[in-house]
TIFI-619552 format. One record per residue: residue number from 1; chain; x, y, z of N, C-alpha, C in turn. Coordinates in Angstrom, 3 decimals. Each point is the difference from the previous one (the first is absolute). Layout:
// TIFI-619552
(site NUM, "A", (X, Y, Z), (X, Y, Z), (X, Y, Z))
...
This chain:
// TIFI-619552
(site 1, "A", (10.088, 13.123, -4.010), (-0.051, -1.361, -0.485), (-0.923, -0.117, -1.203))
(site 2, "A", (-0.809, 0.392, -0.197), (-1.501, 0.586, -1.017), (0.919, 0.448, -1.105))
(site 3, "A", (-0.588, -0.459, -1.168), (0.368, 0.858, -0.842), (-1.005, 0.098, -1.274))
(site 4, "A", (-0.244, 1.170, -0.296), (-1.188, 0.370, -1.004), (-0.122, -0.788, -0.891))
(site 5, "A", (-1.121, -1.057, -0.154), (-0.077, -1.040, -1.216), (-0.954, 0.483, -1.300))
(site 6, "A", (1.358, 0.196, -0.795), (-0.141, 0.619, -1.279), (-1.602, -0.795, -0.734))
(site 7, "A", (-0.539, 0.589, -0.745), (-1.118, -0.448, -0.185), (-0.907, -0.699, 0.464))
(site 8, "A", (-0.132, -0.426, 1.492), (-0.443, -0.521, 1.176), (-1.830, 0.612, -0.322))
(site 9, "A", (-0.214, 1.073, -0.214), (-1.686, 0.261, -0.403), (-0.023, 0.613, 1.750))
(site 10, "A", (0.706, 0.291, 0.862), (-0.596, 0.427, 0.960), (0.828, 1.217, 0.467))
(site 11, "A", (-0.415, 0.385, 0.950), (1.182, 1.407, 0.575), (0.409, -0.167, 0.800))
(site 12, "A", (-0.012, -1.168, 0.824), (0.881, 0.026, 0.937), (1.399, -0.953, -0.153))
(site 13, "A", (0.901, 0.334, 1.054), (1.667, -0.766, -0.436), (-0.435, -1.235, 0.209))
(site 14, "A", (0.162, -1.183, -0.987), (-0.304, -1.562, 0.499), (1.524, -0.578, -0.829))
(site 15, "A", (0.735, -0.787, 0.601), (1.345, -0.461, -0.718), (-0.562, -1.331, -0.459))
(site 16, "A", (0.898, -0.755, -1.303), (-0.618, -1.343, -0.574), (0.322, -0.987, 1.346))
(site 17, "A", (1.231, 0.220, 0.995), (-0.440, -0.924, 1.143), (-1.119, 0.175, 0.982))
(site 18, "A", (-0.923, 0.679, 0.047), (-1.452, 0.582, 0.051), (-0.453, -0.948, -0.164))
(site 19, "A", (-0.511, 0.277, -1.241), (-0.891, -0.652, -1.044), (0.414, -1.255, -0.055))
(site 20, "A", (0.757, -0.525, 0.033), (0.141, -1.587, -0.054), (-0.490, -0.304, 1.188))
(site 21, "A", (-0.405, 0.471, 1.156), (0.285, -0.523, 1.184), (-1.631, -0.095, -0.079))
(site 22, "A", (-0.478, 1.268, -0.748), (-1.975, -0.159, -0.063), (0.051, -0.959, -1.214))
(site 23, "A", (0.450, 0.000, -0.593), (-0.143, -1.370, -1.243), (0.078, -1.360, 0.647))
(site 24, "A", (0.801, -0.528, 0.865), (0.110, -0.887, 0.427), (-1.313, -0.511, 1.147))
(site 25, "A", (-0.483, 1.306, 0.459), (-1.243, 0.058, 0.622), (-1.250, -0.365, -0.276))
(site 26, "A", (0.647, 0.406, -1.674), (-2.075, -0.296, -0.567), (-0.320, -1.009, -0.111))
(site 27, "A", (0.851, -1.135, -0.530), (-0.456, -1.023, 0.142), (-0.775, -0.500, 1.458))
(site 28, "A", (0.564, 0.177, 1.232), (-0.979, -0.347, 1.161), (-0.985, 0.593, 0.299))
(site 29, "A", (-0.254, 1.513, -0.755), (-1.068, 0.723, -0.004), (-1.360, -0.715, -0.750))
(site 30, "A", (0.701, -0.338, -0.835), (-0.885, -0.839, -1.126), (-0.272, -1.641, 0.536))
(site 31, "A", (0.877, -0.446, 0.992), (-0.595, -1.139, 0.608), (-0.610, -0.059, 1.271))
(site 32, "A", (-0.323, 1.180, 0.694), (-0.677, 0.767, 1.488), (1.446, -0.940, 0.908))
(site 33, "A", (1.211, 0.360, -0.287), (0.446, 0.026, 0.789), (1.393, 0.865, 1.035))
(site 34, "A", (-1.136, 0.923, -0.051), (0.761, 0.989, 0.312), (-0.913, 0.441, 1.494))
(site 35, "A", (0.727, 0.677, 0.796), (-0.710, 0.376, 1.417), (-1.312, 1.193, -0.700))
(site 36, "A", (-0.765, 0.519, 0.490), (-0.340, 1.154, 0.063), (0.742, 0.902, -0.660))
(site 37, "A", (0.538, 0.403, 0.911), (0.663, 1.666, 0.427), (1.171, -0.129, -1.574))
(site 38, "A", (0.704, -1.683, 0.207), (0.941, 0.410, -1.508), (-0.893, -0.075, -1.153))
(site 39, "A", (-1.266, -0.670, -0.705), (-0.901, 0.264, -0.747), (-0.182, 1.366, -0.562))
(site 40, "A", (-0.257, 1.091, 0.984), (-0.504, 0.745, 0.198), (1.598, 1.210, -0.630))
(site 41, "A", (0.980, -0.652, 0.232), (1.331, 1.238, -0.114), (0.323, -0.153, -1.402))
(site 42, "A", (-0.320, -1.857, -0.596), (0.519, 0.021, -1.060), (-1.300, 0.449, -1.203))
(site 43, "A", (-1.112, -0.268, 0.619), (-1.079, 0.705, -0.983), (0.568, 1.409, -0.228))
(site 44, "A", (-0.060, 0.473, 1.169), (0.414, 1.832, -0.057), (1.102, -0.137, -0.960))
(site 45, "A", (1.162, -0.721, 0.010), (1.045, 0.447, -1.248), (-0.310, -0.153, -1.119))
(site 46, "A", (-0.764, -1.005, -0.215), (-0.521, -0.413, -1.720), (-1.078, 0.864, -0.152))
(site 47, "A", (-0.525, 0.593, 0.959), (-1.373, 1.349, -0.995), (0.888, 1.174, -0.126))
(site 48, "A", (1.089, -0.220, 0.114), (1.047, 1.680, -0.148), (1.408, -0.443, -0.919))
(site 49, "A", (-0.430, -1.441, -0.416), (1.507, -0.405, -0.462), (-0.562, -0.983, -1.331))
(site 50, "A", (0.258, 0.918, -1.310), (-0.999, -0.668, -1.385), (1.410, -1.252, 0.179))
(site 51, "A", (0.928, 0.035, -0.241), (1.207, -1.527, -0.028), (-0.767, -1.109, 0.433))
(site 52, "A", (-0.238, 0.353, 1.345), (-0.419, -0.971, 0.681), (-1.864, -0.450, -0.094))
(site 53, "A", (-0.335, 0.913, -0.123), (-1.607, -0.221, -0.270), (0.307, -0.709, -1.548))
(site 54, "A", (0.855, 0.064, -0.782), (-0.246, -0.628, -1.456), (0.357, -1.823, 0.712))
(site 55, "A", (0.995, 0.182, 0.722), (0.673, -1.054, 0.299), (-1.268, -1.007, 1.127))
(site 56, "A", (-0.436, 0.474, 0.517), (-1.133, -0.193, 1.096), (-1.195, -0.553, -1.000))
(site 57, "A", (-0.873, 0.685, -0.857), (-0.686, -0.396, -1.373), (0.815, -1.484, -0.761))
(site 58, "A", (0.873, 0.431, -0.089), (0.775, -1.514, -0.354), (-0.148, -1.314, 0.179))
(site 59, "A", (0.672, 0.256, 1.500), (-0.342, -0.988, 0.732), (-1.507, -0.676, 0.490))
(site 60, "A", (-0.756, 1.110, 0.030), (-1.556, -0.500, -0.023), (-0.336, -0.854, -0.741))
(site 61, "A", (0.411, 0.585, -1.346), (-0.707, -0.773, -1.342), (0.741, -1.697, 0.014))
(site 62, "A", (1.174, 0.441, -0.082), (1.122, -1.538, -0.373), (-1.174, -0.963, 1.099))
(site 63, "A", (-0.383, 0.776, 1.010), (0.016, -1.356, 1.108), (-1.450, -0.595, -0.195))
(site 64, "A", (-0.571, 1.371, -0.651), (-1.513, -0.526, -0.441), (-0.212, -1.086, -1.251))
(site 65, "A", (0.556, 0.448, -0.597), (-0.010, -1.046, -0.926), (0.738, -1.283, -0.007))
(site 66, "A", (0.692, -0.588, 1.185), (1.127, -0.784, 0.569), (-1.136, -0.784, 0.679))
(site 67, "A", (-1.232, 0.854, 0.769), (-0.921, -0.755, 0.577), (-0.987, -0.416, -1.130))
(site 68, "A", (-0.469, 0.476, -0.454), (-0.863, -0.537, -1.342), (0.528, -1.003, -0.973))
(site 69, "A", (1.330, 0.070, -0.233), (0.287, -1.369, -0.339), (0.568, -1.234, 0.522))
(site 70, "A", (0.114, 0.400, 1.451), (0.290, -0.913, 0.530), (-1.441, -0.704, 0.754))
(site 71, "A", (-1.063, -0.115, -0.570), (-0.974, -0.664, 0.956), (-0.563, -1.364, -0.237))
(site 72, "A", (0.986, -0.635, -0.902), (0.027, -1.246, 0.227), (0.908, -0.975, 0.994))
(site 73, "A", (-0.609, -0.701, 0.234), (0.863, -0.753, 1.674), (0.174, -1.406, -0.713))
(site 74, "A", (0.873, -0.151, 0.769), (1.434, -0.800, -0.544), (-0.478, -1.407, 0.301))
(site 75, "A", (-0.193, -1.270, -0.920), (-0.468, -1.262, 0.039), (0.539, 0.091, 1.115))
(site 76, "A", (-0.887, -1.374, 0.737), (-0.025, -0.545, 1.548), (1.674, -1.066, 0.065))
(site 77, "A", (0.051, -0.543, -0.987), (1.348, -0.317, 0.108), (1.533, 0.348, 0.208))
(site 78, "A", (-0.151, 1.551, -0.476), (1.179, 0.579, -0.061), (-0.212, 0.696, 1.547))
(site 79, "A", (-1.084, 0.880, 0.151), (-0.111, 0.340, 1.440), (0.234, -1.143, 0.891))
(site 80, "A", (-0.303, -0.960, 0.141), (0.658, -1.415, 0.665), (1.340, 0.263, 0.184))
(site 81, "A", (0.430, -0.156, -1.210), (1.763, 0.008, -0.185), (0.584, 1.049, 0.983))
(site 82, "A", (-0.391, 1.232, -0.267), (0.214, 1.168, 0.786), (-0.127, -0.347, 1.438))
(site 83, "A", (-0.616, 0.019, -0.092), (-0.790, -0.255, 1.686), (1.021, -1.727, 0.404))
(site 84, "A", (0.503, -0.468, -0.259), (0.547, -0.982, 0.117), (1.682, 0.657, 0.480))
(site 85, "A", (0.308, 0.817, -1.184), (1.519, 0.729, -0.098), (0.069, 1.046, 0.963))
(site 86, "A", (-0.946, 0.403, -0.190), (0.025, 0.970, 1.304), (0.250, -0.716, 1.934))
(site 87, "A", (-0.692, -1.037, -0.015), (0.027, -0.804, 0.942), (1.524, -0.350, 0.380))
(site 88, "A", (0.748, -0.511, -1.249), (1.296, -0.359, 0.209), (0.489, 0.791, 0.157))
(site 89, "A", (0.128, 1.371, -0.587), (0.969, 1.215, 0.657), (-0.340, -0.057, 1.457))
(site 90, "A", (-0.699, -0.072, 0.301), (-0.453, 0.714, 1.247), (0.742, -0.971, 1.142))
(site 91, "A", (-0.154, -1.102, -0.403), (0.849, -0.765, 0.652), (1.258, -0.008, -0.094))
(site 92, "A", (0.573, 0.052, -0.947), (1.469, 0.550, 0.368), (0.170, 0.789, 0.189))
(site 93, "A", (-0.462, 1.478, -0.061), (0.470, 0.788, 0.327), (-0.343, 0.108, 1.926))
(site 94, "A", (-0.730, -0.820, 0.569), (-0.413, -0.421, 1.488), (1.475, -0.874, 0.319))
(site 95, "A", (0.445, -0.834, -0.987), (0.667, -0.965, 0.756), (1.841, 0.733, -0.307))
(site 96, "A", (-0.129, 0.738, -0.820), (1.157, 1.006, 0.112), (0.233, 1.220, 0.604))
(site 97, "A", (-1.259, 0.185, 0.945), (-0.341, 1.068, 1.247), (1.186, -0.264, 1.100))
């Protein structure tokens, strides 16, 4: 099922449906939400897998700087609004239960 991923940076067989499957991972790695034990399997692929360690670095940065500019909080009015809209979903989606 493996098949040798051509310029992959590592030696062992990892196929691109592999690697998508640890790509799709890092992101919860990067938000602690991942168990233990999977933390721990998808670290091990990205210190043996440069694709994914570039891709892993990536995602670090985008999200770091996503938090740094996002640290202004949103006038009290519009959070109102929200918090208002949110209320109404919630209710219909209760009364269409």
């Amino acid at each position: 099922m493996s098949t040798d991923h051509v310029g992959h940076g590592h030696g062992s067989e990892m196929s691109d449906r592999e690697c998508a499957d640890f790509i799709e991972q890092i992101v919860y790695l990067i938000d602690n939400e991942l168990s233990e034990s999977d933390c721990a399997i998808v670290r091990a692929h990205i210190d043996t897998c440069n694709p994914c360690l570039e891709k892993y670095d990536l995602q670090r940065t985008v999200k770091a700087v996503v938090a740094r500019s996002c640290s202004e909080s949103a006038p009290s009015e519009l959070r109102e609004r929200v918090k208002l809209r949110l209320q109404q979903v919630r209710i219909e989606i209760t009364e269409t239960s």
